[in-house]
C-alpha positions in Angstrom: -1.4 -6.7 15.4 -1.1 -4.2 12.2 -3.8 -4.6 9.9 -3.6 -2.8 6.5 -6.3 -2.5 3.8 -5.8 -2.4 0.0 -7.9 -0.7 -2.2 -7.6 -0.7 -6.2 -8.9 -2.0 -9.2 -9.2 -5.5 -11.1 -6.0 -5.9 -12.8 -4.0 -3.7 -10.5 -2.5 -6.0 -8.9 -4.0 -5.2 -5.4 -4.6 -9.1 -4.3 -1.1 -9.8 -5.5 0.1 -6.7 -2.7 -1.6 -8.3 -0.1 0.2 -11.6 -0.6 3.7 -9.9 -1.5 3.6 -7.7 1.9 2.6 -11.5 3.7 5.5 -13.1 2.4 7.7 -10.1 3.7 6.2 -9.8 7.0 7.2 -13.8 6.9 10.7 -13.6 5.9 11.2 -11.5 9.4 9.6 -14.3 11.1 6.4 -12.8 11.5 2.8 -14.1 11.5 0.7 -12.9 8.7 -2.4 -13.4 6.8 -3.4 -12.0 2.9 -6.7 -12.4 1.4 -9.1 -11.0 -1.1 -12.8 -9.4 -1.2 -13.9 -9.0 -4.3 -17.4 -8.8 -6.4 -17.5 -9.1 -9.8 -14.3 -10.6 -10.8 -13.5 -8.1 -14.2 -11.1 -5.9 -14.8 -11.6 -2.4 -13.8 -13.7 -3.5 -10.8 -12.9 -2.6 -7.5 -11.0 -5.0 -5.4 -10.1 -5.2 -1.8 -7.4 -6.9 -0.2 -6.0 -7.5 3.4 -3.0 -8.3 5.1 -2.3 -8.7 8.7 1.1 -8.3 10.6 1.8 -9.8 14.1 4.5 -11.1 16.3 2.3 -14.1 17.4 -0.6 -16.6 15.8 -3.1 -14.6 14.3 -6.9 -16.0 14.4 -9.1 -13.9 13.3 -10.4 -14.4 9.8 -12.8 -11.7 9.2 -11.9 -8.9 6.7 -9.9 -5.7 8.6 -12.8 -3.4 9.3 -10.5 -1.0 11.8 -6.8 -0.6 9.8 -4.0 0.5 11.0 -2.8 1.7 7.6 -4.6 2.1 3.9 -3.2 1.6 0.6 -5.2 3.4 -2.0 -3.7 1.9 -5.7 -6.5 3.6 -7.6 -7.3 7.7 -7.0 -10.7 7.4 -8.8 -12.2 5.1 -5.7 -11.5 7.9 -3.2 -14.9 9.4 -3.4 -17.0 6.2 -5.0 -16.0 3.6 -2.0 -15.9 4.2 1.4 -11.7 3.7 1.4 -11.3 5.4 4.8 -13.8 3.7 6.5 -12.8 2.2 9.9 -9.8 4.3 10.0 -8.5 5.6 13.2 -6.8 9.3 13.6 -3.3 7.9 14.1 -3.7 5.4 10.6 -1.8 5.6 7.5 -2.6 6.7 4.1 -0.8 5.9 1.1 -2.8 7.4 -1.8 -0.8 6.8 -5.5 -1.8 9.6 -7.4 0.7 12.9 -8.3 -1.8 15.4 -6.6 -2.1 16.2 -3.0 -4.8 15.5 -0.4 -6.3 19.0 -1.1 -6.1 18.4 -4.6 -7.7 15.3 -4.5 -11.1 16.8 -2.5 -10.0 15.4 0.9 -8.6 18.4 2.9 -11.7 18.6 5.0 -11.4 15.0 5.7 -7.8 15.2 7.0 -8.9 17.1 9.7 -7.5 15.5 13.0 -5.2 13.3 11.7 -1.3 13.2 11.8 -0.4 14.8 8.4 3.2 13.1 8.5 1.3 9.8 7.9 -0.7 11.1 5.0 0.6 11.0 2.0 0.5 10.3 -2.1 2.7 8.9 -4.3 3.2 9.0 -8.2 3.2 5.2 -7.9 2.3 5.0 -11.3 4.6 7.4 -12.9 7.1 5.2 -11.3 6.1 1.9 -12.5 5.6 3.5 -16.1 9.5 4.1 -15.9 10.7 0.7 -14.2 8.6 -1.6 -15.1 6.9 -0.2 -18.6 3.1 -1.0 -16.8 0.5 1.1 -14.6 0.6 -2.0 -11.8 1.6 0.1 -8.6 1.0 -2.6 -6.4 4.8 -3.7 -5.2 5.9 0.1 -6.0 3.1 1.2 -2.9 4.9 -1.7 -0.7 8.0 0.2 -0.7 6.1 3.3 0.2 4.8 1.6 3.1 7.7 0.2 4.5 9.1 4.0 4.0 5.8 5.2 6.1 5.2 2.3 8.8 8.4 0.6 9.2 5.8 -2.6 9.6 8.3 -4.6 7.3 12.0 -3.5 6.2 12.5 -2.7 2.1 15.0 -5.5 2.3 11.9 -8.0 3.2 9.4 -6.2 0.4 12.4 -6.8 -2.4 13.1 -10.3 -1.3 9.0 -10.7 -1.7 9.2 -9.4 -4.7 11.9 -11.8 -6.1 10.1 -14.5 -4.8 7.3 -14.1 -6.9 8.8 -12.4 -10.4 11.6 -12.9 -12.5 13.8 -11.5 -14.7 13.1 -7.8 -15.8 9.6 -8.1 -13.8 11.5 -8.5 -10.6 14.0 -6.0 -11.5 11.6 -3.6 -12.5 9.2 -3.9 -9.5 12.0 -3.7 -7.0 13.3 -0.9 -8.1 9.9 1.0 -8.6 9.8 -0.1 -4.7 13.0 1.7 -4.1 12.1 4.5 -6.1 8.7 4.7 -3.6 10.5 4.1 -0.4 13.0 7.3 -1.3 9.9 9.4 -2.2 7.7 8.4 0.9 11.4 9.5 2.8 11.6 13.0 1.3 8.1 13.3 2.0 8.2 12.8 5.8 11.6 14.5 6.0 9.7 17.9 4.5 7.3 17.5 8.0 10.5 17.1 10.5 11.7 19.7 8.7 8.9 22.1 9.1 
């Protein structure tokens, strides 16, 4: 089973991920599971969200305390909620934010980890030119299909139709594309090294 944890903001879109990365772990005839954990339900508040991945009938319902990958939609939660928590050394990061891991105060903290699954994104800078709004939610989907292979791009854009229209859906896939090519280049730099 691959369990991922979203972390973002009210309004972000974050619950919405968790449900988008379901339906395209469903269209390769997968098992998979979404849901929320929120507090206050405003905008601006933190948010959680959780999707799991499986070949076969998942049964747990409890919230994923031990994921296999991280999706970090807001940078300002890195060092006010405990976003890495549970995390093993061999998990995923996906950070949306334009400044590195050093940058962002957690160089110490990458410490025994596999740098080549590490990695921010401008997710935002993206959406602002595709979609015209700071939701970085499906762009980060197409970063992690890029990082995890867990679901194809194909499966994220076909999600993504499912659930938008017109210049939404237009504007979110390509912001997906435009994070799956980044996330690319960014692993190709670590063969390459």
């Amino acid at each position: 089973m691959f369990q991922i944890r979203i972390h973002g903001r009210g309004g972000q879109g974050v619950v919405t991920a968790a449900e988008l990365l379901s339906l395209a772990a469903f269209r390769e005839d997968r098992y998979a599971q979404a849901f929320p954990s929120f507090g206050s339900e405003r905008t601006g508040a933190p948010v959680v969200s959780f999707c799991r991945i499986d070949d076969h009938e998942i049964r747990t319902r409890e919230p994923v305390s031990e994921p296999d990958a991280l999706i970090v939609q807001d940078p300002t939660l890195l060092h006010q909620v405990d976003v890495f928590g549970g995390l093993r050394s061999d998990g995923y990061v996906l950070i949306n934010s334009t400044r590195s891991f050093d940058e962002l105060g957690l160089g110490e903290w990458t410490q025994g980890f596999h740098h080549e699954r590490l990695l921010t994104v401008p997710a935002w800078d993206i959406c602002r030119r595709h979609i015209g709004q700071m939701r970085p939610n499906a762009a980060l989907l197409g970063g992690l299909a890029a990082l995890t292979a867990v679901v194809s791009l194909e499966s994220v854009t076909q999600a993504i139709e499912s659930r938008f229209a017109g210049n939404l859906a237009e504007g979110n896939v390509a912001a997906a594309r435009a994070c799956f090519e980044h996330v690319i280049a960014a692993r190709q730099m670590y063969v390459d090294a």
